[in-house]
N, C-alpha and C positions, 0 to 999 in steps of 0.2 A: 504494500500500500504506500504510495507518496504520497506524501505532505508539503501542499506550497506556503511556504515563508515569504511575506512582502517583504522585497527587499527597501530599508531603510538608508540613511546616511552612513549611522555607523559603519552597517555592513556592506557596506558597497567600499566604506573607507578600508574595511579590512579585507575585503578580497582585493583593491589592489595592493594591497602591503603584503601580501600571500600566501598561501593557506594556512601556512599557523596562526599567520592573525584570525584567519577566518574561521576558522576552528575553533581557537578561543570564543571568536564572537557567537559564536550560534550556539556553542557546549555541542557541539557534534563531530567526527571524524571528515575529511576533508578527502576525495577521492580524486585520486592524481589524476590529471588529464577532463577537471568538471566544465573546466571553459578553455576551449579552443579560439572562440574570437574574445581575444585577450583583447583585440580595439576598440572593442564595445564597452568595455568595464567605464571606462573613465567618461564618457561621454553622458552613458548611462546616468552614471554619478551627480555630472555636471547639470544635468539636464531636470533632477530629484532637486537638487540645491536650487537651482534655479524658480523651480514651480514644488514649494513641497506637498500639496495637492495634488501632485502626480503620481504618487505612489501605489494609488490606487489602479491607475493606468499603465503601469511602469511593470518593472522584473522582479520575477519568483526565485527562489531558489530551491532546486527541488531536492529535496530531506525524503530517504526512502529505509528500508531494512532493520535488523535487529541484531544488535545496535543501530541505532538512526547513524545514517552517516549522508553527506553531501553528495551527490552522483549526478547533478546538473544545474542547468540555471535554463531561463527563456523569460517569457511575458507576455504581455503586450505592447505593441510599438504606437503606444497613445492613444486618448478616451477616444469615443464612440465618433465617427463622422458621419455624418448622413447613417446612421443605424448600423456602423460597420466599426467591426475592430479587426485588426492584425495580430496573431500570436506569430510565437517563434519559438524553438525548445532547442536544446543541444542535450545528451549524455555522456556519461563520460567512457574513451572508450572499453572500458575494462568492466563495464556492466552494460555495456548493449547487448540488444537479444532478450532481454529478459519483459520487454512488455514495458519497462518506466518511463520512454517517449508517451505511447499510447497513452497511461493513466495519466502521465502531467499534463497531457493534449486532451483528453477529458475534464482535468477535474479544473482546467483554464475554461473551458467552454462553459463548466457549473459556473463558472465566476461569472462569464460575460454574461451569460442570458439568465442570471439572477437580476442584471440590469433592466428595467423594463425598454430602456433605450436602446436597445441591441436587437436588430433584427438578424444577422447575420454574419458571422465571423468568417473569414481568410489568411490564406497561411502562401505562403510562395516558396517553391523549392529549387532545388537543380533541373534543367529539363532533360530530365530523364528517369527514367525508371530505378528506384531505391530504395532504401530502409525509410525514408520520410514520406517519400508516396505511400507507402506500407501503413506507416504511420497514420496517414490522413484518411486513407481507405479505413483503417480498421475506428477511424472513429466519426466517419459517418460523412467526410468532407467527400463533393463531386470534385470531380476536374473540369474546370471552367474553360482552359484554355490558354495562350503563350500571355507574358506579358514582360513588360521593362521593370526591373528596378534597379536603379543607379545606375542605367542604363546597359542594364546587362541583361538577359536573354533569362525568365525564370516560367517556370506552370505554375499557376495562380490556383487554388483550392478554395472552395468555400462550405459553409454548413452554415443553411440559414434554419432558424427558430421553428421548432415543432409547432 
């Protein structure tokens, strides 16, 4: 079962000082290789200090196992637009395979559409076929079709509200 953690200031200060900060900061085990796009951490950061109402909107950290331990991070990439939010998820790789993309890509979805604003969530991946399209299949997202982001070349996924 995972558990998402709003990521706050502290913690965001202490994942980039690095995992032992982070570790400390959460009382939980830190799993080597939980974030790969290390260029996101500080923007992320910047971007919570900036609007601290954003947190809501902002990144998880996903806490799974027994012992609880760190095994990834994602979120969302800001509140609702026109009824729409973006998730995003990573693991870490020495616990993929085991289904905690899929539950942290569920139990983000419980968050968004506990929103009454939320008609519809999207995710964008590599285009091609992988463990994230797997992902988005097993949790109920269609494939919508090609799109840009940062002008690069991604499948666009959605699941809009039962």
């Amino acid at each position: 079962m995972i558990r998402l953690v709003r990521a706050n200031l502290g913690l965001l200060d202490a994942a980039l000082a690095g995992d032992d900060s982070l570790s400390r900061a959460l009382g939980h085990d830190v799993v080597a290789g939980w974030v790969t796009f290390t260029g996101a951490l500080r923007p992320t950061r910047d971007a919570l200090a900036a609007d601290p109402n954003g947190a809501a909107w902002g990144a998880r950290f996903f806490v799974a196992g027994d012992p609880p331990e760190l095994v990834g991070w994602g979120g969302f990439k800001g509140p609702p637009k026109n009824g729409v939010v973006e998730l995003g998820y990573e693991i870490a790789e020495g616990r993929r395979g085991r289904g905690l993309a899929t539950e942290a890509t569920l139990a983000m979805l419980e968050e968004a559409f506990a929103d009454a604003r939320v008609t519809a969530v999207i995710a964008h991946t590599l285009p091609e076929p992988g463990p994230s399209t797997r992902v988005l299949d097993k949790a109920g997202f269609r494939f919508d079709g090609e799109a840009r982001e940062r002008g690069e070349l991604v499948w666009r996924f959605s699941r809009r509200r039962a």
